[in-house]
C-alpha positions in Angstrom: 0.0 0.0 0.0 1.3 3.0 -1.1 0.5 6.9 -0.9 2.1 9.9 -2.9 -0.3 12.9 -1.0 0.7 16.6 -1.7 0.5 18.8 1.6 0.4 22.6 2.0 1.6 24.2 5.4 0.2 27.9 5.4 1.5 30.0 7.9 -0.6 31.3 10.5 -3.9 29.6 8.7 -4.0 26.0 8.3 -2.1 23.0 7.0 -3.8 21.0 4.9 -4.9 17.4 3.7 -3.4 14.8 5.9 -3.0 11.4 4.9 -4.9 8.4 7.1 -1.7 6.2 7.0 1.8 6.7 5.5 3.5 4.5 3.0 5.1 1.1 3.2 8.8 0.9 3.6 10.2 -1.0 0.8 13.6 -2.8 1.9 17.0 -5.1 0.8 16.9 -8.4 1.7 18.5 -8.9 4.8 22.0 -10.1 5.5 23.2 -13.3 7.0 23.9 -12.8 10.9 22.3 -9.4 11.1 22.9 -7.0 13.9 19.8 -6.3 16.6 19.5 -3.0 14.9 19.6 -3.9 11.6 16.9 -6.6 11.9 14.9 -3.3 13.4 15.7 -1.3 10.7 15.2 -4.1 8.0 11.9 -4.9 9.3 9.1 -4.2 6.5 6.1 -1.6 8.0 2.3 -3.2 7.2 -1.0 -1.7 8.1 -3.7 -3.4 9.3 -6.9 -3.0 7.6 -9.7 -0.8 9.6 -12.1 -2.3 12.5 -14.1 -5.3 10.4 -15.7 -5.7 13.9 -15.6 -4.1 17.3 -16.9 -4.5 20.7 -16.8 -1.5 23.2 -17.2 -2.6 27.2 -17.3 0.4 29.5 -17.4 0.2 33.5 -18.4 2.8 35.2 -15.9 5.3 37.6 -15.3 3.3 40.6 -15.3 5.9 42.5 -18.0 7.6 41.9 -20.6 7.4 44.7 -24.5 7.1 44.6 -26.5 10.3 43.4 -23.0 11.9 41.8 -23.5 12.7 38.3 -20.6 11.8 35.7 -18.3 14.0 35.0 -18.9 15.0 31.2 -15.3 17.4 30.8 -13.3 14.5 32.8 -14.9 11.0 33.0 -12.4 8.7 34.9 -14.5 5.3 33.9 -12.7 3.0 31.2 -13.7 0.8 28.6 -12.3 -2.6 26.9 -12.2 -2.3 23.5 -12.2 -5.7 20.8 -11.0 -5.1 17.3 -11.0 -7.5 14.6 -8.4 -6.6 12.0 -7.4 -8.1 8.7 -3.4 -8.0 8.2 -1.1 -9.2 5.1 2.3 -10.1 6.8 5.5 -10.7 4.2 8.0 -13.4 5.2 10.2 -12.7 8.0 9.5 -9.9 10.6 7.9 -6.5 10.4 6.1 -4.3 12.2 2.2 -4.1 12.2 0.6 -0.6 12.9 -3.1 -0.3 14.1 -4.5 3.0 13.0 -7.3 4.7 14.8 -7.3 3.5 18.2 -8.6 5.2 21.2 -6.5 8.2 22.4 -7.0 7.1 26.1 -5.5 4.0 25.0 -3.3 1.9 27.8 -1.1 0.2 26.1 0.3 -1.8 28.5 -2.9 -3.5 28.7 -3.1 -3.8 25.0 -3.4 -8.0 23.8 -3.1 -8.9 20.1 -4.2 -12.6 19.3 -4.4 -14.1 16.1 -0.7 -13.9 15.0 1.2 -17.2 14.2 4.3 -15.4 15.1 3.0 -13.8 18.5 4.5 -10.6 19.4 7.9 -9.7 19.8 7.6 -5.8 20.7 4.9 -3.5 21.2 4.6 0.2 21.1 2.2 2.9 21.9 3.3 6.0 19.1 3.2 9.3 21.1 3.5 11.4 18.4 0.7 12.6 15.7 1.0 14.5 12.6 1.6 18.0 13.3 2.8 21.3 12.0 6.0 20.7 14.6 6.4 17.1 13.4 5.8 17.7 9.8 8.9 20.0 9.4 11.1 17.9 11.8 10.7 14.7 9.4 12.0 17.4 6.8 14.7 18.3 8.1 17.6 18.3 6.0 15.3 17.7 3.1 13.6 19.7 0.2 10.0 21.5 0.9 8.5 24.2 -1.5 7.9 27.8 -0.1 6.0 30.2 -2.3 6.0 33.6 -1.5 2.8 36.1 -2.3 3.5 39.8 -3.1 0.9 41.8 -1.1 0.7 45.1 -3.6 0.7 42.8 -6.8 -0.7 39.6 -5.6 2.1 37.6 -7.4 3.1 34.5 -6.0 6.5 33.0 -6.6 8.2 29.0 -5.3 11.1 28.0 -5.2 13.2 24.6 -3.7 14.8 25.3 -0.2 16.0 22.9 2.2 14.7 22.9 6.2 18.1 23.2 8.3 16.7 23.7 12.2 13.9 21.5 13.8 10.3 23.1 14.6 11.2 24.3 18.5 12.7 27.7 17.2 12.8 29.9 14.0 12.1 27.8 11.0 15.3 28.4 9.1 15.5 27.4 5.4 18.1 27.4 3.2 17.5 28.7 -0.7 19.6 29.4 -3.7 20.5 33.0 -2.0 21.2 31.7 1.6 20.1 31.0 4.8 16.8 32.6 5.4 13.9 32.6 8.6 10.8 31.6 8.0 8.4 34.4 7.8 10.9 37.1 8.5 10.8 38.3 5.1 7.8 40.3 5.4 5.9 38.6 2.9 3.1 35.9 3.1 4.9 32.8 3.2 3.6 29.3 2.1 5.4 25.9 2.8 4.7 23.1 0.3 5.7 19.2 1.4 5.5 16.0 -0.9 5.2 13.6 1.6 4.2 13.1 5.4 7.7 11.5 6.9 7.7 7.7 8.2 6.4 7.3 11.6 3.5 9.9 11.7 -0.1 9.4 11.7 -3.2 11.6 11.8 -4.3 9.1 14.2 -3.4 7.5 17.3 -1.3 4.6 16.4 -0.6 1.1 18.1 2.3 -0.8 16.2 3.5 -4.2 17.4 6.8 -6.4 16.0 6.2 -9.8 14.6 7.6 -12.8 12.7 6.3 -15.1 9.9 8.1 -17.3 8.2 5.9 -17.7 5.0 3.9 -14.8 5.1 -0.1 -14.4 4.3 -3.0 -12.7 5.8 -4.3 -13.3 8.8 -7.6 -12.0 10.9 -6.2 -10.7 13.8 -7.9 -9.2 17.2 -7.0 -6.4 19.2 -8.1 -6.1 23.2 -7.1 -3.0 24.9 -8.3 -1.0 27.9 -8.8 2.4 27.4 -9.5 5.9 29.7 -12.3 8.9 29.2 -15.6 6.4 29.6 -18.3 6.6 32.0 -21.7 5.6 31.9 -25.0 5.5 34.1 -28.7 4.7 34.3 -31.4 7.1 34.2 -34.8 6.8 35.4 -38.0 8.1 34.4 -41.2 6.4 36.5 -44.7 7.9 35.8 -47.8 7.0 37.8 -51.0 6.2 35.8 -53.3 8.1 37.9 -53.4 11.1 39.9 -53.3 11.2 43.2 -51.5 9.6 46.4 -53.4 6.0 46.8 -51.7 3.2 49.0 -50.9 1.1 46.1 -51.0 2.1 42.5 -49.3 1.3 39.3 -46.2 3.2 37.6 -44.3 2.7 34.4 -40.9 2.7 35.0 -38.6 3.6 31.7 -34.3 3.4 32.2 -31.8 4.5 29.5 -28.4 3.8 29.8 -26.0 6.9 29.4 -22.6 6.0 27.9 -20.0 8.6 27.6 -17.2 8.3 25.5 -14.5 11.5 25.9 -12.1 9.9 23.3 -11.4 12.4 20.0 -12.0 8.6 17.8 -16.2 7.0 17.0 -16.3 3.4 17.1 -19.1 2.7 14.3 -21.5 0.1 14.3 -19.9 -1.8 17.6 -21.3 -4.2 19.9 -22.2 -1.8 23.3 -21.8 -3.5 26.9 -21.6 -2.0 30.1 -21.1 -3.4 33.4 -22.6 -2.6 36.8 -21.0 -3.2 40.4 -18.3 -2.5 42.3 -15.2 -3.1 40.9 -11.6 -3.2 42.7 -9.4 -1.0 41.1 -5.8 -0.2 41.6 -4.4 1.3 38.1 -4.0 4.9 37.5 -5.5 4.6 33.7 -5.3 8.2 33.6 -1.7 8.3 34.4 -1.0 5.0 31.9 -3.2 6.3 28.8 -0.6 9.1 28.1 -2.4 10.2 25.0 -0.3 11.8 21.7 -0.2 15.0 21.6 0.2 17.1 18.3 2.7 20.0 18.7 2.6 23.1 16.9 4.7 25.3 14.9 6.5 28.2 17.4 7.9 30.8 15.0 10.0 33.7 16.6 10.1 36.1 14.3 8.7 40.1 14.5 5.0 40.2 13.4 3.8 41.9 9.7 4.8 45.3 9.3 6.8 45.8 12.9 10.0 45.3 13.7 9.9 47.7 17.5 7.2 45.7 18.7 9.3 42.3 19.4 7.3 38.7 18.6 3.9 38.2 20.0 4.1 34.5 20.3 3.8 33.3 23.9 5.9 30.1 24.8 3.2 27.5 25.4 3.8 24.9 28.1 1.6 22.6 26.7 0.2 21.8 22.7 -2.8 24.0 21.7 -6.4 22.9 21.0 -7.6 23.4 17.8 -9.9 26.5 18.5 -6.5 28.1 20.2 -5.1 27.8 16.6 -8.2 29.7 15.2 -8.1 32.4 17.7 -4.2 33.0 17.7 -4.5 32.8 13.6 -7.3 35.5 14.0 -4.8 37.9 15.9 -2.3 37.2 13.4 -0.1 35.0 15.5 2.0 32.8 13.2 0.5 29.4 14.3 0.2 26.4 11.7 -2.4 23.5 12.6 -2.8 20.6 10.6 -6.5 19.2 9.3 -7.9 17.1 6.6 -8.5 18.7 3.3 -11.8 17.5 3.4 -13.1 18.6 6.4 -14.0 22.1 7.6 -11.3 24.1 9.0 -13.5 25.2 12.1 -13.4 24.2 15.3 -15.4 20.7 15.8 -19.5 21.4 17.0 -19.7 20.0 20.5 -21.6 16.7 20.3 -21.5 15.8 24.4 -25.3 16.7 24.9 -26.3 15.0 21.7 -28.9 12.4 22.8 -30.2 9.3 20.5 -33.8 8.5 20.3 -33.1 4.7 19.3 -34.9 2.6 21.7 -33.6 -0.6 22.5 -34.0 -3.0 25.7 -30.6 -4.1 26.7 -30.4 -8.2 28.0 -28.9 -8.8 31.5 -25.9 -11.1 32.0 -23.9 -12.4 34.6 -20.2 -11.2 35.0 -18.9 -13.1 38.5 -20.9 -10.8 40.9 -21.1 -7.9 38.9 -23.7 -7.6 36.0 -23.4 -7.3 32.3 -25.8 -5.3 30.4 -25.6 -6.2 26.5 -27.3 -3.9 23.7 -29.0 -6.1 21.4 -28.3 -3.7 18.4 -25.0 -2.6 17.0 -24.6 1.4 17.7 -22.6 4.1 17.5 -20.5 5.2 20.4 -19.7 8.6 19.0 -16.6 10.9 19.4 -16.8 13.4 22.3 -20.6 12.4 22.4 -23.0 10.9 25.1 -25.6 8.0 23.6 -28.5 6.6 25.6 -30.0 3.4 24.9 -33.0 1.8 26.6 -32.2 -1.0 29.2 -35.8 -1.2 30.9 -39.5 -0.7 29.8 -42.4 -2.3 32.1 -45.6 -0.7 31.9 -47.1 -2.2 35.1 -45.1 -1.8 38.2 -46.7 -2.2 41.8 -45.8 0.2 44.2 -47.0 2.1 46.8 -46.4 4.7 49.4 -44.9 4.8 52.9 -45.1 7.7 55.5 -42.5 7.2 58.3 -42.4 9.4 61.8 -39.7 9.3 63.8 -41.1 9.0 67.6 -37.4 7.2 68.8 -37.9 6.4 72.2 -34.1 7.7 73.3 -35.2 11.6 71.7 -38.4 12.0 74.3 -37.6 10.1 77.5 -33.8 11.5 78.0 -32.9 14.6 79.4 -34.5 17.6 77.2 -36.5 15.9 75.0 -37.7 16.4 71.5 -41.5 16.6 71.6 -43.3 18.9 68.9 -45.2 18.7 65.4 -43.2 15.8 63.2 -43.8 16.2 59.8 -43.5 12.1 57.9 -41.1 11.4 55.3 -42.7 10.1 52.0 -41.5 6.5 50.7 -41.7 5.3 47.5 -41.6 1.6 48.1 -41.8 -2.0 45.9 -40.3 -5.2 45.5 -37.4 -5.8 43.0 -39.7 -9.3 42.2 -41.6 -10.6 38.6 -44.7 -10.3 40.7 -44.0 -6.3 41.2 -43.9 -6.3 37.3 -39.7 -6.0 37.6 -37.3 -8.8 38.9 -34.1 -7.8 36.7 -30.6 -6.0 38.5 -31.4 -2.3 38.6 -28.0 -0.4 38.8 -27.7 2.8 40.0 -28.7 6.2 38.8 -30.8 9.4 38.5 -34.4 8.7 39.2 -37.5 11.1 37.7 -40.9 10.0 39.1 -43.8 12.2 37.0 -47.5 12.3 37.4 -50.5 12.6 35.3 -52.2 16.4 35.6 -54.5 18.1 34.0 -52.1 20.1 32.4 -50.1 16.9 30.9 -47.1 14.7 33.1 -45.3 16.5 35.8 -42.6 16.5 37.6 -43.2 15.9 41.0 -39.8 14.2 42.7 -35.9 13.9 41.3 -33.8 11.5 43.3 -31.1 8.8 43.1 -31.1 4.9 43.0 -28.5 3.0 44.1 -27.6 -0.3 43.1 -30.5 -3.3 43.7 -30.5 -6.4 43.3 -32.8 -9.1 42.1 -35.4 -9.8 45.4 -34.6 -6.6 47.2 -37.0 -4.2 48.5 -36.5 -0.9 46.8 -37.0 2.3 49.0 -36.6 6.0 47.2 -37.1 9.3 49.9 -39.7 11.5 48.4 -39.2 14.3 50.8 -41.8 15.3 54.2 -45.1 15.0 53.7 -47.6 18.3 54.6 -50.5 16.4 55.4 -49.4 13.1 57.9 -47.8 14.5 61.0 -47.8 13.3 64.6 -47.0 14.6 67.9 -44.7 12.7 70.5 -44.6 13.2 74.2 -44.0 11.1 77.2 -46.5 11.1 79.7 -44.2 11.0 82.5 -41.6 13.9 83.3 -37.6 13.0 83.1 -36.6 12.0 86.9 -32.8 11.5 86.7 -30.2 9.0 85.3 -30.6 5.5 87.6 -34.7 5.1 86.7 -33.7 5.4 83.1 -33.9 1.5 82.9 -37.7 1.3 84.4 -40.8 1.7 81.9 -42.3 4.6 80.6 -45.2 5.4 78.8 -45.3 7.4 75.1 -48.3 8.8 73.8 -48.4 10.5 70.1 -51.6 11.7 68.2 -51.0 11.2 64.4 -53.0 13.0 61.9 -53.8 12.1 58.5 -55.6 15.4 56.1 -55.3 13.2 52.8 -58.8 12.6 50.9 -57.3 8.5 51.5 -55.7 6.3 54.1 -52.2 6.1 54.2 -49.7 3.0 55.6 -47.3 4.6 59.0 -44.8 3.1 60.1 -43.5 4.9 63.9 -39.8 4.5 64.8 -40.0 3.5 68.0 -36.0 3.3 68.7 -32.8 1.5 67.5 -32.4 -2.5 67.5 -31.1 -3.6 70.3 -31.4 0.2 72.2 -34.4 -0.7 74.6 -37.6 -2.9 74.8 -41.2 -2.2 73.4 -44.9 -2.6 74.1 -46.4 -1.7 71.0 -50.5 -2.1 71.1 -51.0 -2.3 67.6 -49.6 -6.1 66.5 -45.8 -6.7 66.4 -43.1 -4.7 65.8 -40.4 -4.9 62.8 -37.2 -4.5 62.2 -35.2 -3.2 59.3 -32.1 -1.3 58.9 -31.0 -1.5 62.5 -34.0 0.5 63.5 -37.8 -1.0 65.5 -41.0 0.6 63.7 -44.6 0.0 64.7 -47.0 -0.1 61.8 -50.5 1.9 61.7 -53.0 3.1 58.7 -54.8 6.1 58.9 -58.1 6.4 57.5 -59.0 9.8 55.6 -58.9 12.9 57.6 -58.2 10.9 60.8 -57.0 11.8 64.0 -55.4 8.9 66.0 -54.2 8.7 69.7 -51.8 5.7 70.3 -49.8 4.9 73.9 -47.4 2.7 73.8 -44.2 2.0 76.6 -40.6 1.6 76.2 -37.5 0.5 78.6 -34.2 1.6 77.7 -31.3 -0.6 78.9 
């Protein structure tokens, strides 16, 4: 495979078509007995073919807690990425180059299977195409510079020769002499024939490898990669109005993937994977993605020669949109860009959402769980995708009011009595019955209800992770119209009749139009004993309730008595 491009560097606008892949080194047979570094310098430079298939894995940030939102400027999660590559191999060694992988790429992690020869060497290229790179492979070599004549618009080339490397003045050498790059006064255009060996307008993983006979091969290559995160999103609506004990909800959950990496992977097998997992790797750290550097030119602007250069010294490369605004203020700045596309900076795609609806199938990974889009998709460059995981239309659920009437807050020293407002429970069973019974991983959670005026928004909250049989329990927030009143009916004596028993009475009121379920916490597990009149108590969560419904617009006196150890 070979490629004879033309390139155009203009100076402080743009540099033009790059090439996807560079040519194929054509060498000599090899010696008998050859030295270590003239087998590497003998070996023949092939190019796999692009992505026939590709699987994309991503875990979540493991340390990302419950209710945190991912981080859309800096996800820390990862993925595994799967290619399937078609390769031609000549006899003898040579190195393979995989073009087009992920930026965040680890490539200590990186696993290439499929090779009869295996791997000898492996290499993650740190250095992309760039203005800077561009005129250090010419060095010592011929470019064309064309000059344009501002009064008579005139252009005129000539052959010149690079003599320094891109980290000072770009100094050429032409039939006159040694001359600076844009120190002339004059517009000033630089013309290449060829991109030099090595460079790539794409990340590049190249490996070492030997065949004996040679032939093509379908080869697959397993990496992990950093700048992925993903999450679940809920959206529940109720199908009627109101607040009724038990009622019926539809329950809706995309899956958010976020991929921060500058590369798409097109039409690719999407899994993600819920849990907690153990890790100890700094992927951030390990990806060390390439960087493209730019041309730095210190020469006196257009038209000044008092004023000094106006080109900062940058510590670290420059986006693309820095080009655009240092080219607009006439700062000599070359970037590099494909002919082809536009030379503006990239639309942000991040908040791009997909309306493809899918229902994703749940596997079993160990303890953790596997979520597998049925369809191929897109996880796009920069972008965030959603695809739908979860879809019932009949999920039983109902409501919980809870009071806190802890026996430790009202028979202690000072206690607590007054107006308690309940907290609201969304409650259900993670079961088939309950119309659910698959793994529910964690995420934002929207519940909306029917009105008058269409579906709306009545309670935003988080869901942690749930497993299959697991009661599910969301906080809605206090409730204005169940409320109680806790007292004990005896004053606080002092410390040594703590232990004897007391008597608690509350009056719990109930202004909804229909009966609501209470639960009263009546102290923590193992904290006391209890006498409660109204059946047995339970005990969840390392706290005692006692249960009681409310009928509409009731008003309810209950006495109950407690002994703390």
């Amino acid at each position: 495979m070979t490629r004879s491009p033309s390139f155009t560097t203009a100076l402080g606008l743009a540099l033009a078509s790059v090439p996807a892949a560079m040519p194929v080194l054509a060498h000599d047979n090899a010696a008998s007995d050859p030295a270590p570094d003239t087998i590497a310098a003998e070996r023949q430079v092939v190019y796999a073919k692009p992505p026939s298939d590709l699987s994309v894995t991503i875990y979540r940030d493991p340390n990302r807690s419950e209710g945190e939102a991912m981080n859309a400027d800096y996800p820390r999660g990862f993925a595994m990425i799967s290619e399937r590559r078609e390769v031609t191999l000549p006899p003898g060694e040579s190195t393979i180059r995989f073009e087009g992988v992920a930026e965040g790429m680890v490539g200590v992690s990186a696993i290439v299977t499929g090779l009869p020869g295996g791997t000898i060497e492996k290499n993650r290229n740190a250095e992309l195409l760039s203005p800077a790179a561009l005129v250090n492979g010419a060095l010592g070599n011929r470019v064309t510079i064309a000059r344009t004549n501002p009064a008579t618009g005139n252009a005129v080339s000539e052959q010149a020769i690079v003599r320094t490397r891109a980290d000072g003045g770009l100094v050429l050498q032409t039939g006159d002499g040694f001359e600076a790059v844009r120190c002339a006064g004059l517009p000033e255009t630089l013309g290449f024939d060829r991109v030099p060996d090595g460079l790539s307008a794409q990340p590049v993983f190249s490996i070492d490898t030997r065949d004996e006979t040679g032939g093509t091969y379908a080869v697959t290559l397993t990496y992990l990669s950093w700048g992925f995160d993903w999450q679940a999103n809920y959206v529940a609506s109720l199908k009627e109005q109101g607040g009724a004990d038990d009622f019926e909800m539809g329950l809706l959950s995309w899956l958010t993937v976020l991929n921060d990496n500058a590369q798409s992977f097109d039409d690719a097998q999407l899994l993600v994977v819920a849990g907690e997992l153990s890790v100890v790797s700094d992927y951030a750290e390990l990806a060390d993605p390439p960087s493209g550097e730019p041309l730095r030119l210190s020469c006196y602007p257009l038209g000044s020669t008092a004023a000094g250069s106006p080109i900062p010294r940058y510590a670290d490369p420059l986006t693309f949109q820095q080009y655009a605004d240092y080219a607009e203020n006439d700062v000599i700045v070359v970037t590099a860009m494909k002919r082809t596309e536009s030379l503006q900076p990239a639309p942000m795609a991040a908040m791009a959402l997909s309306s493809e609806v899918m229902e994703a199938s749940e596997e079993q990974l160990g303890d953790l769980k596997l979520y597998r889009v049925p369809e191929r998709v897109t996880v796009s460059a920069q972008g965030i995708k959603q695809v739908a995981f979860l879809n019932r239309d009949d999920v039983s659920a109902r409501y919980i009011y809870e009071i806190n009437c802890g026996a430790s807050s009202l028979i202690r020293r000072n206690p607590q009595t007054g107006i308690r407002q309940a907290t609201i429970f969304l409650q259900t069973e993670n079961e088939n019955e309950q119309g659910l019974g698959i793994a529910l991983p964690q995420g934002a959670f929207n519940l909306f209800e029917p009105s008058s005026f269409g579906p709306l928004l009545v309670n935003e909250n988080s869901l942690r992770d749930y497993a299959v049989g697991q009661d599910i329990e969301l906080d809605l927030g206090q409730s204005q119209h169940v409320s109680a009143s806790c007292r004990p009916l005896e004053a606080f004596d002092d410390e040594r009749d703590e232990s004897k028993w007391r008597a608690i009475t509350a009056e719990f009121t109930n202004a909804n139009n229909h009966s609501v379920e209470t639960r009263i916490v009546l102290g923590r597990a193992g904290s006391g004993q209890v006498r409660w009149p109204l059946g047995q108590t339970e005990t969840k969560n390392g706290q005692v309730f006692g249960k009681l419904v409310l009928a509409p617009y009731e008003t309810r006196d209950v006495r109950w008595r407690v002994k703390l150890p």
